[in-house]
N, C-alpha and C positions, 0 to 999 in steps of 0.2 A: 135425313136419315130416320127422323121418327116417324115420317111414312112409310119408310121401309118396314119399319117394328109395328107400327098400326097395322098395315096392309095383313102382316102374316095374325096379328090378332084375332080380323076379321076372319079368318080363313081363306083370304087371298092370297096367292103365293107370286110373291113379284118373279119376275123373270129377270135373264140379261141383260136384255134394255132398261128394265126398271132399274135395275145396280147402275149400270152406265150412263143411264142418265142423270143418278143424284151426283154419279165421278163426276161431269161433266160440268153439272152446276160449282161444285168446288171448284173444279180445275179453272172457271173463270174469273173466279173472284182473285188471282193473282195474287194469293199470299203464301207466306210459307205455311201456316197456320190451317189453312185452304189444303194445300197440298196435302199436310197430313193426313188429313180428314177424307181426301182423296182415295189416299193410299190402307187407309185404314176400312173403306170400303169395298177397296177390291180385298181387303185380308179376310170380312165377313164374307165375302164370296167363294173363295179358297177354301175356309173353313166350312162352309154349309156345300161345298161340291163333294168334300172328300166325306161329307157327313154320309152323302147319297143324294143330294138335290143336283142333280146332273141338270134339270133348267137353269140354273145360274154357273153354267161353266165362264169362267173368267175367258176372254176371249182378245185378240189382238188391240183391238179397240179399248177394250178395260185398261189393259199395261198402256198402249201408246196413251190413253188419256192421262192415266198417272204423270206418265214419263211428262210429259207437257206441262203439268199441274207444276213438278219442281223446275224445270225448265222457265217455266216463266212466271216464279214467284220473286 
């Protein structure tokens, strides 16, 4: 997640993939703790689409990764 906040520092602006991929590293780590942290990623995502960053639309992939993240915590 602090790459995520690094990245736009830089004036990098992560995309989709970039959010989905940090969900995905949580969603592996099988905890519940994990999952939050998961789901708390896709929430910064929600929050910066409806800001106007329509590059990070939460997408099918975002939710189904959550959903797995508490699934198999």
């Amino acid at each position: 997640m602090k790459l995520l906040l690094r990245m736009t520092d830089m004036s990098v602006s992560p995309d989709k993939t970039s959010f989905n991929s940090v969900i995905k590293v949580w969603a592996n780590l099988s905890t519940l703790d994990a999952a939050r942290r998961a789901q708390h990623v896709l929430s910064m995502m929600a929050q910066l689409f409806q800001n106007g960053h329509h590059h990070v639309r939460p997408n099918v992939i975002s939710f189904n990764t959550v959903i797995d993240a508490f699934a198999n915590c």
